[in-house]
Structure formats: C-alpha cells, structure tokens
C-alpha positions as a LaTeX table, in Angstrom:
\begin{tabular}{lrrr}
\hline
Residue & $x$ (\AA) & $y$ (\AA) & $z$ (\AA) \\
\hline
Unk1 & 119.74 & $-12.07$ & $-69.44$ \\
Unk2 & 119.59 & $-7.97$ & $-69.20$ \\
Unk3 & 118.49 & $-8.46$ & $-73.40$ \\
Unk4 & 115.92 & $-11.49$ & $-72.78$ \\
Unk5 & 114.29 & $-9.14$ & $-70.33$ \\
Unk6 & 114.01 & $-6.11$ & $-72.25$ \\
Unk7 & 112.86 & $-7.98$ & $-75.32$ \\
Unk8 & 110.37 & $-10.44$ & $-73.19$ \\
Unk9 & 109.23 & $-6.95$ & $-71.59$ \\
Unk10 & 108.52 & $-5.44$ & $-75.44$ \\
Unk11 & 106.94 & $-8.19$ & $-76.51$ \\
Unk12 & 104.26 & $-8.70$ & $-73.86$ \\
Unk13 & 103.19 & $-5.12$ & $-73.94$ \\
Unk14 & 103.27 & $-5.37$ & $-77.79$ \\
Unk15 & 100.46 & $-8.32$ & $-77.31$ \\
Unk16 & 98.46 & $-6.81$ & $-75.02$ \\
Unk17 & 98.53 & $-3.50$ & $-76.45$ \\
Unk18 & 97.28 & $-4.75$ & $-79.85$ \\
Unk19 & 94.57 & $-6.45$ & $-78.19$ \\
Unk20 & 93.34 & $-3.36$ & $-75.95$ \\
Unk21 & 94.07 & $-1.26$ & $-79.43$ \\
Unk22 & 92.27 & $-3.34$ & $-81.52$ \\
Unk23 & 88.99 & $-3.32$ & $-78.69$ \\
Unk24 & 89.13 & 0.45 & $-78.43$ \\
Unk25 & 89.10 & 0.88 & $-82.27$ \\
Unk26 & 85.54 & $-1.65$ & $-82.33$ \\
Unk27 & 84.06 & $-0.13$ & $-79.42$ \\
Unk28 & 86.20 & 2.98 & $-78.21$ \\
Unk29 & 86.16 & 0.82 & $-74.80$ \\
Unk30 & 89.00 & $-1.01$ & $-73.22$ \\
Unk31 & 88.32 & $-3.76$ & $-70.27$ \\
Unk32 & 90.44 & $-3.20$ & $-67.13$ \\
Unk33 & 91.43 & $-7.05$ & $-67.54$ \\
Unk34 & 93.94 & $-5.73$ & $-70.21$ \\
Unk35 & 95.84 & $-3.20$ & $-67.63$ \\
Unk36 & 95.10 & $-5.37$ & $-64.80$ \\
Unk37 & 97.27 & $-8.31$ & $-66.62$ \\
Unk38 & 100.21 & $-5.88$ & $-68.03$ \\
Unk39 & 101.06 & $-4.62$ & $-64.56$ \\
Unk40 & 100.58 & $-7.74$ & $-62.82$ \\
Unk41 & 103.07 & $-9.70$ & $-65.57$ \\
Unk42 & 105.46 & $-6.09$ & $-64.99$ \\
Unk43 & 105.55 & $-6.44$ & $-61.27$ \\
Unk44 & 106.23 & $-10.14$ & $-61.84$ \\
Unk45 & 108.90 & $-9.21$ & $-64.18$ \\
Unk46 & 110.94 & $-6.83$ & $-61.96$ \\
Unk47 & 110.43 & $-8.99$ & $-58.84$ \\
Unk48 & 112.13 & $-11.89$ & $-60.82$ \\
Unk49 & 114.99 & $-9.68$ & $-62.34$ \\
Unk50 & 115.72 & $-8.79$ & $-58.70$ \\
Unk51 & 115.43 & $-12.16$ & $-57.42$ \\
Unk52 & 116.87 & $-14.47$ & $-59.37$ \\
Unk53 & 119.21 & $-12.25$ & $-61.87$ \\
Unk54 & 120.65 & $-10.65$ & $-58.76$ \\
Unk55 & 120.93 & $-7.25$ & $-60.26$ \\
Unk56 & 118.13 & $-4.81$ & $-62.07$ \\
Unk57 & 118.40 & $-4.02$ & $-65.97$ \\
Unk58 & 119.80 & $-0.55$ & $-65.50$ \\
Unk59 & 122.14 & $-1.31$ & $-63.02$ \\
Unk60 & 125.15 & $-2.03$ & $-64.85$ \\
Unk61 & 125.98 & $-4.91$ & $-62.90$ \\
Unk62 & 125.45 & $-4.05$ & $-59.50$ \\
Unk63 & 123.67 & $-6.14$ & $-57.12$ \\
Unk64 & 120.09 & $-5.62$ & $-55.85$ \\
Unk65 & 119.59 & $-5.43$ & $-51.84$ \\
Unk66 & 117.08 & $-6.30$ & $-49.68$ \\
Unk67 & 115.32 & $-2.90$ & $-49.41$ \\
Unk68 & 114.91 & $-3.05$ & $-53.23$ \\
Unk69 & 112.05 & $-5.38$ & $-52.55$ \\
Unk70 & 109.83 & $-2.62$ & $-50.56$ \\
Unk71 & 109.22 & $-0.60$ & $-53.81$ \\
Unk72 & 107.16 & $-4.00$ & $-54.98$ \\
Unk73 & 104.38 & $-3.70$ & $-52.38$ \\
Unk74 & 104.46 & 0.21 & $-52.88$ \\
Unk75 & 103.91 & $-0.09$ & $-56.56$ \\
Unk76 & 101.03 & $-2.91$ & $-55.74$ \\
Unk77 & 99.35 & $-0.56$ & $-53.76$ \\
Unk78 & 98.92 & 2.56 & $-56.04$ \\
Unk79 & 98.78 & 0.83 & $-58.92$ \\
Unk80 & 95.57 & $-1.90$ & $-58.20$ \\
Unk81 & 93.80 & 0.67 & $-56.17$ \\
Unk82 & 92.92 & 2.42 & $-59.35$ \\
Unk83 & 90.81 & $-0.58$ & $-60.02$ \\
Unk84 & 88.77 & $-0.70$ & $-56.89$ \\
Unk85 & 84.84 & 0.09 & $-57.37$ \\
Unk86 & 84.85 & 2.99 & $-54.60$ \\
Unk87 & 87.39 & 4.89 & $-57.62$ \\
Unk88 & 91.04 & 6.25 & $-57.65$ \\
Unk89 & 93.15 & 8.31 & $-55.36$ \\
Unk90 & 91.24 & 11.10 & $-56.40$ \\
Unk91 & 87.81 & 10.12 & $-56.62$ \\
Unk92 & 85.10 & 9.59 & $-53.60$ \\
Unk93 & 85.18 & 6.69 & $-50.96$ \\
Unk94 & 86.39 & 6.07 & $-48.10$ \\
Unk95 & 88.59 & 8.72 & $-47.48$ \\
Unk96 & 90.31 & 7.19 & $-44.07$ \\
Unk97 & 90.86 & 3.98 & $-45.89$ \\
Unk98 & 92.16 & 5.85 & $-48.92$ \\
Unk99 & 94.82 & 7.77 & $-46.40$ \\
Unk100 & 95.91 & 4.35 & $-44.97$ \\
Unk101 & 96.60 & 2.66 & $-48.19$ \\
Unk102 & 98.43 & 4.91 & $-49.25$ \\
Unk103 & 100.28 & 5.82 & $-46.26$ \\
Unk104 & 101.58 & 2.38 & $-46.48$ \\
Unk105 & 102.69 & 2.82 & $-50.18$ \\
Unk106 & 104.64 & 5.74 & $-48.54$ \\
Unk107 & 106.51 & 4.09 & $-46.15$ \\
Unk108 & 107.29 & 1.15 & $-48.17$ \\
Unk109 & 108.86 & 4.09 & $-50.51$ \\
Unk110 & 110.87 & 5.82 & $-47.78$ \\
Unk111 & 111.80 & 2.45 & $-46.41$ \\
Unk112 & 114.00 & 1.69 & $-49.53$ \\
Unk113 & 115.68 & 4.67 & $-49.79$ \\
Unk114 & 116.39 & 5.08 & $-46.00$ \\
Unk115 & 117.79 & 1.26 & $-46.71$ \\
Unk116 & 119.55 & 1.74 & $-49.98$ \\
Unk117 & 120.15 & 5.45 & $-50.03$ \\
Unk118 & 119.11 & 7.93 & $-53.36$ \\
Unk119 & 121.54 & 6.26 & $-56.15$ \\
Unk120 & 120.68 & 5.37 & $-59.35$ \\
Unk121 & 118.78 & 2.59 & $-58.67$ \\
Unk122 & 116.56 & 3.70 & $-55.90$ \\
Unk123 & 116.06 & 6.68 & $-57.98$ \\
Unk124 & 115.18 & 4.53 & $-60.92$ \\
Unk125 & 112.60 & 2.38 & $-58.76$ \\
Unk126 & 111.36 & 5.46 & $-57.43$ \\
Unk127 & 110.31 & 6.69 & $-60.85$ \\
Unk128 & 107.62 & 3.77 & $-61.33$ \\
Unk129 & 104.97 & 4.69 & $-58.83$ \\
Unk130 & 105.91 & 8.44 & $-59.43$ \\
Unk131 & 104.67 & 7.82 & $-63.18$ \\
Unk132 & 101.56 & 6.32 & $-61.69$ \\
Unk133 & 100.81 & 9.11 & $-60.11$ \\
Unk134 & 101.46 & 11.25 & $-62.88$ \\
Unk135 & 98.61 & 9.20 & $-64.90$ \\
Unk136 & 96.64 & 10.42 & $-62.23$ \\
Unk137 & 97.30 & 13.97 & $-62.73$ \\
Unk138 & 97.35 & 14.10 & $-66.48$ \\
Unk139 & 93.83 & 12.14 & $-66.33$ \\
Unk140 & 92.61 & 14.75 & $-63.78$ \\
Unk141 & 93.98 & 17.94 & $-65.91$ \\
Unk142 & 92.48 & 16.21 & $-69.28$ \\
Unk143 & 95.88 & 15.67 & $-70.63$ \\
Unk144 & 95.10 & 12.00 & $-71.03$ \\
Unk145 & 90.73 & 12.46 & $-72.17$ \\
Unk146 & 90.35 & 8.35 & $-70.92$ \\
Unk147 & 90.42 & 6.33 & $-68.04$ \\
Unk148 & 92.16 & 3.49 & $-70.61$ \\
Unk149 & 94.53 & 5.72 & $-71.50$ \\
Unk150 & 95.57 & 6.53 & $-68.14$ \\
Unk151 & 95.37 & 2.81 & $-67.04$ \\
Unk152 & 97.38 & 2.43 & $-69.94$ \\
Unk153 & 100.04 & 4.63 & $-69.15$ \\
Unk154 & 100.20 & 2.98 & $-65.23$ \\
Unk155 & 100.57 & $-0.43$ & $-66.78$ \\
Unk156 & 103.20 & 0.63 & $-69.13$ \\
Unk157 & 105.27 & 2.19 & $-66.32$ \\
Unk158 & 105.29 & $-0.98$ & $-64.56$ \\
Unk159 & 105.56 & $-3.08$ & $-67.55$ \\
Unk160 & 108.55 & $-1.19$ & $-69.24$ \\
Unk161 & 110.68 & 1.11 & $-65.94$ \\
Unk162 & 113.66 & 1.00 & $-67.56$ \\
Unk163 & 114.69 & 1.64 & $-71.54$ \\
Unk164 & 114.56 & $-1.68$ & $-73.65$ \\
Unk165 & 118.23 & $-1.40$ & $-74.94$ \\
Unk166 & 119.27 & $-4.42$ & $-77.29$ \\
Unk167 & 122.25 & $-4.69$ & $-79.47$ \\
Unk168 & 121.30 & $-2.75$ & $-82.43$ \\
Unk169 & 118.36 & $-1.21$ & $-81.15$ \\
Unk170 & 117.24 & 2.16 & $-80.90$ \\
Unk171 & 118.42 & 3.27 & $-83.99$ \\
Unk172 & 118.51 & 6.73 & $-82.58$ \\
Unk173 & 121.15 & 5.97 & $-80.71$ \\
Unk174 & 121.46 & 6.70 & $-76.78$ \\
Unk175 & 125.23 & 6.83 & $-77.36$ \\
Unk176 & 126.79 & 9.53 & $-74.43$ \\
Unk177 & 124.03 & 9.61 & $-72.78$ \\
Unk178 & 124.04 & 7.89 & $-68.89$ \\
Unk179 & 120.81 & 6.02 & $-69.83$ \\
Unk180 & 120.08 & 5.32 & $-66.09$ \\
Unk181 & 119.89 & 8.78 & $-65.45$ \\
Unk182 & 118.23 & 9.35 & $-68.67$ \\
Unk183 & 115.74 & 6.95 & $-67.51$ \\
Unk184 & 115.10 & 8.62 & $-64.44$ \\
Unk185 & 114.43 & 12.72 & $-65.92$ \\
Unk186 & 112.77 & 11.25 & $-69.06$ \\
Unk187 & 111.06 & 7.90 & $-68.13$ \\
Unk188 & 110.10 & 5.33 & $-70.98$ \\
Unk189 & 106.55 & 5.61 & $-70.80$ \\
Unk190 & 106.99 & 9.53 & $-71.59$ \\
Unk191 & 108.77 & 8.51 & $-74.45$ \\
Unk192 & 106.12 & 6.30 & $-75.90$ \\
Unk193 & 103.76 & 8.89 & $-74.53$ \\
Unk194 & 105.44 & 11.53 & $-77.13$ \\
Unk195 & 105.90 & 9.13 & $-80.02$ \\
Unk196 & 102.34 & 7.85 & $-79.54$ \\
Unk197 & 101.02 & 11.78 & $-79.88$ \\
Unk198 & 103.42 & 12.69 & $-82.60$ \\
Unk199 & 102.00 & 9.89 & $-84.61$ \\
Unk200 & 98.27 & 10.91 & $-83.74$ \\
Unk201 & 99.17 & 14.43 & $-85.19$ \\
Unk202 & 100.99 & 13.37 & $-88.13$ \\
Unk203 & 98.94 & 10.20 & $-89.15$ \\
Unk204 & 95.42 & 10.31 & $-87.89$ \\
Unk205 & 94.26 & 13.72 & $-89.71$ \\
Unk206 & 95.93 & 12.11 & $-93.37$ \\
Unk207 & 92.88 & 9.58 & $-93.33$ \\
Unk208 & 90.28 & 12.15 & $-93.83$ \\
Unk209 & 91.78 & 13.89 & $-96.93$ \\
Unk210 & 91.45 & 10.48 & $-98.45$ \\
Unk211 & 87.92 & 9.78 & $-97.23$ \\
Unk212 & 86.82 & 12.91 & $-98.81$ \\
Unk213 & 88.13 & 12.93 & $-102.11$ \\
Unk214 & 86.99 & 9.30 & $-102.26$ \\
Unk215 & 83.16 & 10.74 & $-101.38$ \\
Unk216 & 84.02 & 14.05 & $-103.17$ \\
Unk217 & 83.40 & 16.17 & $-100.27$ \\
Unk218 & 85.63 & 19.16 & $-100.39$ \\
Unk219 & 85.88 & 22.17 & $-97.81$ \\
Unk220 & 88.52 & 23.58 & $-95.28$ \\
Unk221 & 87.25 & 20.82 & $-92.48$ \\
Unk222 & 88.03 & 17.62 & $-95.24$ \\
Unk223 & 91.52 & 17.50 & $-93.37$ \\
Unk224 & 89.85 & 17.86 & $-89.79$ \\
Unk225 & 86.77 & 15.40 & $-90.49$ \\
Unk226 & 84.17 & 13.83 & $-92.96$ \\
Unk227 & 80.74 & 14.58 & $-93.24$ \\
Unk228 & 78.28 & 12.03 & $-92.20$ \\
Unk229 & 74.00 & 11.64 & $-92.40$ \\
Unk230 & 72.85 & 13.00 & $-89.01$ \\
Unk231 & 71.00 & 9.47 & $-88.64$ \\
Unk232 & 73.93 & 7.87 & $-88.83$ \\
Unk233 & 75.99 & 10.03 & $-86.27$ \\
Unk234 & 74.97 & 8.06 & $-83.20$ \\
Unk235 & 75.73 & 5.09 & $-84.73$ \\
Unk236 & 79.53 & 6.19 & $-85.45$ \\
Unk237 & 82.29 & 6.70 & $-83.14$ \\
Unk238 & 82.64 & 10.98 & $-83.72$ \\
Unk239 & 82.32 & 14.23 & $-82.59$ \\
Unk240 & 79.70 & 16.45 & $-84.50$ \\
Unk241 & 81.76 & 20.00 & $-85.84$ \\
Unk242 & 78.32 & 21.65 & $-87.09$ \\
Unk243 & 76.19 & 22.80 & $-83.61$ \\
Unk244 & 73.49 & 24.95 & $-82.70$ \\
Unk245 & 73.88 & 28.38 & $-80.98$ \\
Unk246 & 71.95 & 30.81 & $-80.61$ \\
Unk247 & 69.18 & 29.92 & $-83.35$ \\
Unk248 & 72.15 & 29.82 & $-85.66$ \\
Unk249 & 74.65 & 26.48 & $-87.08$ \\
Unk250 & 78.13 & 26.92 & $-86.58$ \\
Unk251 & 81.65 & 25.05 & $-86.88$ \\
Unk252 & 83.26 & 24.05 & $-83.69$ \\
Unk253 & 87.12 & 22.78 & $-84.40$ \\
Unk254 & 87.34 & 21.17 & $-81.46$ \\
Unk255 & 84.17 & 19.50 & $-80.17$ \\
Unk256 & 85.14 & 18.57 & $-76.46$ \\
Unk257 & 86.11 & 22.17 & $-76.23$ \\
Unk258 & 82.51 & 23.30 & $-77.21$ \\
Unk259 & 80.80 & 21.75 & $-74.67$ \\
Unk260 & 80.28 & 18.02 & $-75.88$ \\
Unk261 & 81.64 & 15.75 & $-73.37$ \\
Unk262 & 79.66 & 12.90 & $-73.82$ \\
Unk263 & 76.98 & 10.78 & $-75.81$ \\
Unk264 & 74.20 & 12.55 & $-73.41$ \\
Unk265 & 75.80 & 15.70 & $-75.01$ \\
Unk266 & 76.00 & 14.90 & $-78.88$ \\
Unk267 & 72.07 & 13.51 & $-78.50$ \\
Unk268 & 71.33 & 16.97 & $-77.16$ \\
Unk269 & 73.34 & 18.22 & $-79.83$ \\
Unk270 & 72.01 & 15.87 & $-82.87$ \\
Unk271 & 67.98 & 17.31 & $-82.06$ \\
Unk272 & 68.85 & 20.59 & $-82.30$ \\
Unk273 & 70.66 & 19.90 & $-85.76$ \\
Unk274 & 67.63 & 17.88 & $-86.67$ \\
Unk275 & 65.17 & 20.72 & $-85.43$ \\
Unk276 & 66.74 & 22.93 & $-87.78$ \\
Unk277 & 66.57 & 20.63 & $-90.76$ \\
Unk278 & 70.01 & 19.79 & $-91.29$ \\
Unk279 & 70.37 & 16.30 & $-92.28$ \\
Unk280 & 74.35 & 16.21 & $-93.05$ \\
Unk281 & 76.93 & 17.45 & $-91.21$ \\
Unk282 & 81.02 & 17.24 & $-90.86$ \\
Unk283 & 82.25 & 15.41 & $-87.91$ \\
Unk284 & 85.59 & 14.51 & $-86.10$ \\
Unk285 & 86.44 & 10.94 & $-85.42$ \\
Unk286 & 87.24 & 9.61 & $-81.89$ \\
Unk287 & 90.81 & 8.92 & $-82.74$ \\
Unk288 & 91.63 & 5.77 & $-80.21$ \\
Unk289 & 94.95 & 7.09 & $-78.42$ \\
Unk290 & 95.51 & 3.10 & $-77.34$ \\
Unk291 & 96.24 & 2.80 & $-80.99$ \\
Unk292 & 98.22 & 4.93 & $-81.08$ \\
Unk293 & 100.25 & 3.63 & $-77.83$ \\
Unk294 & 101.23 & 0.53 & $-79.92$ \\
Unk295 & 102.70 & 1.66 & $-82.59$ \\
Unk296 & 104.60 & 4.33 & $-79.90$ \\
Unk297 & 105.84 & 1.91 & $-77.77$ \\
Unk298 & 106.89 & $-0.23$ & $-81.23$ \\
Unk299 & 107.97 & 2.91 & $-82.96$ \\
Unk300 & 110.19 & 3.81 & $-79.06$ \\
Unk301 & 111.45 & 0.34 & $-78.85$ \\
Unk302 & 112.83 & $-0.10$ & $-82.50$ \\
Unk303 & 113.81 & 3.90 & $-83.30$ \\
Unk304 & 114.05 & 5.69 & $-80.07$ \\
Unk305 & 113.71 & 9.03 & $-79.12$ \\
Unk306 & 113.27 & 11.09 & $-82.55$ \\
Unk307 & 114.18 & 14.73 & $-80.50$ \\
Unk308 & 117.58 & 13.16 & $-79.96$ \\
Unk309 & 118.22 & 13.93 & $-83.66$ \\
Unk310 & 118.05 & 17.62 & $-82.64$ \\
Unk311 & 121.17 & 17.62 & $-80.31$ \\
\hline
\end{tabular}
C-alpha cells in the first residue's frame, strides 16, 4: 500500500504539473484551479493513508492516533487562505480575521503534538504547513519571482510530505540514511526545488546558443539571450538586455535587477529604445520555473538527490 501511495502521489502531481507547465510556457500564467486541485487531492491523500491504511508512509509501521488528524484542518487553513481575494498571510485585509484564522491553524498544530508528542511523525506532519509558510517567505524575499511558483511549491508540499521511495527507485540511493528524519531537515519539495533550479541553470541558457547560430547572431550575450525586432518585443514573453540611461544604450545582465519589473516597465523601456532609433535589440527569455518543476519533481522521483553523490 506504502508503494501505491507514493507512486499514485507522483503520478498526480506529474499530470497536473504538465498541465500548469505547459499553460505557463503559452501564456507565462498559471490558473489557481491547478494548485487549488493538487492540494485538495494531497490533503485527501494523507487523510486516507491515515484513515484507512492505519499508519502514515514514513512511519515504518507504526500506527496513526487520533491527534494525527488535527494537522489536516491546520494544513486546510494556511494552505486555501492563500487563495482568498482579500490576499495571503502577508498581504492587506482584514487583519483581525487574518489573526483568527490562523490562530486556529496554530492550535490545531500544538494540539497534535501536545497529543502525540515531537517523534518522527509529528515532526514529519509538522513539516507540511512549515513548507507553506516557507513559500510565503521565499515569495516575499523574491526567491520564488511568481505567485504560481509559490502556489506551486504549497501544493507540492501537501501533495508529496514524505519521499516517494519504491523498490528500485531513487537511483541515488538513500541507503544509511534515516529517511524520516531526512524528510524532516531536507523536505521533498526542497529537493525538487533544487533539481528544478539546477536544471534551469544547466538547460535553459543551452537553447540560446542554438537560436543564434541558427539566425547567425554572434556576441558575448548569444548564451544569455537572442536578439529580437523591438516591434516584436511586446509580443514575446522576454526581458529587454539593451536600456536607456542617461541619454546613452547599455547592457543590463539581469533585467529584473535593472529596474524592469513588469510589462508597465518594459513599455517604458521599449519607447525610449525606439526614441533613440534602435530597432533590434538582445533580450532574455522568461524562463517558466513551472517547467522546470516537472521535470524536478520527475528528475527527484526517478534519480534522487544528485548532492548525495558528494558524500
């Protein structure tokens, strides 16, 4: 059963992954329906596996109690009140009704462990809504640049607490590690987190090198971004790396550094270009990080953990 699970868990947030991936490469825009449905079908998941399997996947065996069930509503709480059209935790509203919801999320959450104690388990159901509040944070300190991304990163939490460990599978073996510990300092979603940015940084940049030999547009930005008519700049899903400042064109290497933030930003940006008669410039594409999600969570579920190969 502890296999079905895992698997059944993999292959759900393969599906909906591809489909929020496949959306964000279109329109660089990702409904809420998508994250909505993952952590709904991931709360569903771990309330069955504690219901009617009578123990939880990392558990080795031991049986769930009663005050396993409070983390449920806790999760619930802080993860669908991201959703809410007053905004987040961290974001305007009601600020009294924002302290009571979340209050309640707390003492669901000291409720379990005051019932069960701070073992492996509690620990390990602890770490869900503790990884939806670090979406939060990384959203708020720009670590994660969209809202999709981290909704993406809540859902996943949900969807996948524990390591998906079948026979054969990680390749990268887990082998003397205590994977319910493991789970609990270095969380699954972390792990996809780090495969999906390793292959943004390794894979991502090599498409450029090939656009621009194909157009035969050579310079020290072909590996960084392609050049493009201005016209067709708002048109296109990238950043522009040629701005004005100070009466004069320059490179920026990173555009959301610069100063561009947002469409309003790369229109202000795009006149001035145009205003000094420049009709092609290099850009940098919006590389969709959902992408690169699904092949991280594929890439976690069927290798594993690619820094275990260093110890």
């Amino acid at each position: 059963m502890s296999e079905f699970i895992s698997i059944a868990r993999v292959l759900i947030g393969v599906v909906i992954l591809a489909g929020a991936a496949a959306s964000d490469v279109r329109t660089r825009r990702v409904s809420d329906k998508f994250w909505i449905v993952m952590g709904s079908v991931g709360l569903g998941i771990l309330g069955f596996e504690m219901l009617y399997t009578g123990q939880l996947d990392f558990m080795a065996g031991a049986p769930y109690e009663f005050g396993h069930f409070l983390i449920l509503p806790a999760i619930a709480i802080m993860f669908f009140d991201v959703f809410w059209k007053r905004g987040s935790i961290f974001e305007g509203g009601n600020k009294a009704l924002v302290a009571s919801i979340y209050t309640v999320a707390l003492i669901c959450i000291l409720g379990m462990l005051w019932l069960e104690g701070f073992g492996l388990d509690t620990l390990g159901l602890v770490m869900i809504p503790v990884m939806i509040l670090v979406a939060h944070i990384f959203y708020q300190l720009n670590v994660l640049a969209g809202g999709a991304d981290a909704k993406a990163m809540m859902a996943v939490a949900i969807l996948l607490p524990f390591y998906p460990i079948v026979e054969s599978l990680p390749l990268i073996s887990y082998a003397g590690l205590d994977v319910q510990a493991y789970s609990i300092g270095f969380p699954f979603v972390f792990l996809v987190l780090m495969n999906a940015a390793i292959i943004n940084v390794i894979f991502a940049p090599l498409v450029n090198p090939f656009r621009n030999l194909k157009n035969r547009d050579f310079g020290g930005l072909m590996f960084l971004g392609y050049r493009l008519d201005l016209d067709d700049v708002p048109n296109r899903q990238v950043w522009p790396m040629e701005v004005v400042r100070d009466g004069e064109i320059v490179v920026v290497l990173f555009p959301r550094k610069s100063g561009i933030k947002n469409v309003d930003d790369i229109g202000k940006e795009i006149a001035a270009l145009r205003a000094a008669g420049v009709n092609r410039i290099w850009v940098q594409p919006k590389y969709p990080f959902i992408l690169a999600m699904f092949f991280g969570l594929l890439f976690s579920f069927v290798v594993g953990n690619p820094m275990m190969l260093l110890f």
